[in-house]
C-alpha positions in Angstrom: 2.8 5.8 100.3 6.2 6.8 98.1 7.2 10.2 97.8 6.8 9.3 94.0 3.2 8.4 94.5 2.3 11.1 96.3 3.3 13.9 93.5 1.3 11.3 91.2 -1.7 11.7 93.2 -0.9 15.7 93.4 -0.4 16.0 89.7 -3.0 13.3 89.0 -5.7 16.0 91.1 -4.4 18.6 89.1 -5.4 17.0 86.3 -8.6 16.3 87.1 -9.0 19.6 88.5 -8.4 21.3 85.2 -10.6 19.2 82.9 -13.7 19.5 85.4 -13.6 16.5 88.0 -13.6 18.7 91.2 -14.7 15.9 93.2 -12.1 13.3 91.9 -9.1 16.4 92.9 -10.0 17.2 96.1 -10.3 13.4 97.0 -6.8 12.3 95.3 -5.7 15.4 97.3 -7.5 14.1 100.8 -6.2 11.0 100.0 -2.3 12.0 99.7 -2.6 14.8 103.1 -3.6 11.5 104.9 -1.0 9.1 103.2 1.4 11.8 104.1 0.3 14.6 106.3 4.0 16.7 106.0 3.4 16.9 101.9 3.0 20.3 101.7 2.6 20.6 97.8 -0.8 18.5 98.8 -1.9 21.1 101.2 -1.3 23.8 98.9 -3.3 22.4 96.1 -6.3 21.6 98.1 -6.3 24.9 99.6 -6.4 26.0 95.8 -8.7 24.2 94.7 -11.0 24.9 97.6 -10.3 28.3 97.2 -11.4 28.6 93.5 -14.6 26.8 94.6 -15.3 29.2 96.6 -14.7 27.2 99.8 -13.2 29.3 102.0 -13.4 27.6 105.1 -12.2 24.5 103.5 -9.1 26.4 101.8 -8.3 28.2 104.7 -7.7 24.7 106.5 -5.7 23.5 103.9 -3.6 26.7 103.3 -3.6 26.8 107.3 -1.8 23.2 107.1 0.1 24.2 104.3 1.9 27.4 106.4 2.7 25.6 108.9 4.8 23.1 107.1 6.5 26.0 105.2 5.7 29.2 106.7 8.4 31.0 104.5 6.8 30.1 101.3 6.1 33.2 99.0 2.9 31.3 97.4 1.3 30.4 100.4 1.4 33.5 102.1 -0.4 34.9 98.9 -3.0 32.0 99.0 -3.6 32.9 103.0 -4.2 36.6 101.7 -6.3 35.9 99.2 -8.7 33.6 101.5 -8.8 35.8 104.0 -10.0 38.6 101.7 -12.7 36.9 100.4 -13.4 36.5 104.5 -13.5 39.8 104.5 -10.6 40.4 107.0 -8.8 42.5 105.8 -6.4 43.2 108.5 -5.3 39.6 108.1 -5.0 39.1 104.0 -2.9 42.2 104.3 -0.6 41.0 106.7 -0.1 37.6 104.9 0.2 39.7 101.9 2.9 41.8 103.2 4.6 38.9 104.5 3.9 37.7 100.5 6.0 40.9 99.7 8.7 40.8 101.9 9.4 37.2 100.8 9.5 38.3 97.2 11.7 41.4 98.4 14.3 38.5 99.7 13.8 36.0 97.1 15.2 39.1 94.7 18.2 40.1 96.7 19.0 36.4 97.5 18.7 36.0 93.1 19.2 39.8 91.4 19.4 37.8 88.1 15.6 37.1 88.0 14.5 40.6 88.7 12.6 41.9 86.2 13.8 44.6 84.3 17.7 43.7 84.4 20.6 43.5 82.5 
């Protein structure tokens, strides 16, 4: 499968995410993590998805997958918080969400023109 098919299958889930097919997402999503099991934007959106289920287990595999592929990435530090929150460890969804923080901390210093607040 094309790179170009797999962000149609992504975007395609999403879609059907938002008007209600939950089912049809999370297979298009299973479908593109197999096709391609590096596509992290997949990973991310099934761990999402999962998550707003309220499947934790099954979000925390995905956002698992998802951090290891791109263990730097502001969003999915913030995704492993919130899962493990809703675990109720709380020692771990604080220490993805400071790692959340200090991403967003260098994200700013690497781009002072998109902090909010300046001139």
């Amino acid at each position: 499968m094309s790179p170009e098919e797999i962000q149609t299958l992504i975007e395609d889930a999403t879609f059907d995410y938002t008007m209600g097919e939950h089912d049809a997402a999370l297979a298009k999503l299973q479908r593109a993590t197999v096709a391609e099991p590096a596509a992290f934007e997949a990973w991310h959106a099934l761990a999402e998805i999962n998550f707003s289920l309220r499947r934790f287990d099954a979000a925390l595999v995905a956002a698992d997958r998802a951090h290891a592929l791109h263990p730097e990435d502001l969003f999915i530090n913030t995704t492993l918080s919130r899962i493990w929150m809703e675990k109720g460890d709380k020692a771990t969804a604080e220490k993805y969400g400071a790692q959340a923080k200090i991403l967003s901390w260098k994200d700013q210093l690497k781009n002072p023109e998109t902090k909010s607040g300046s001139l």
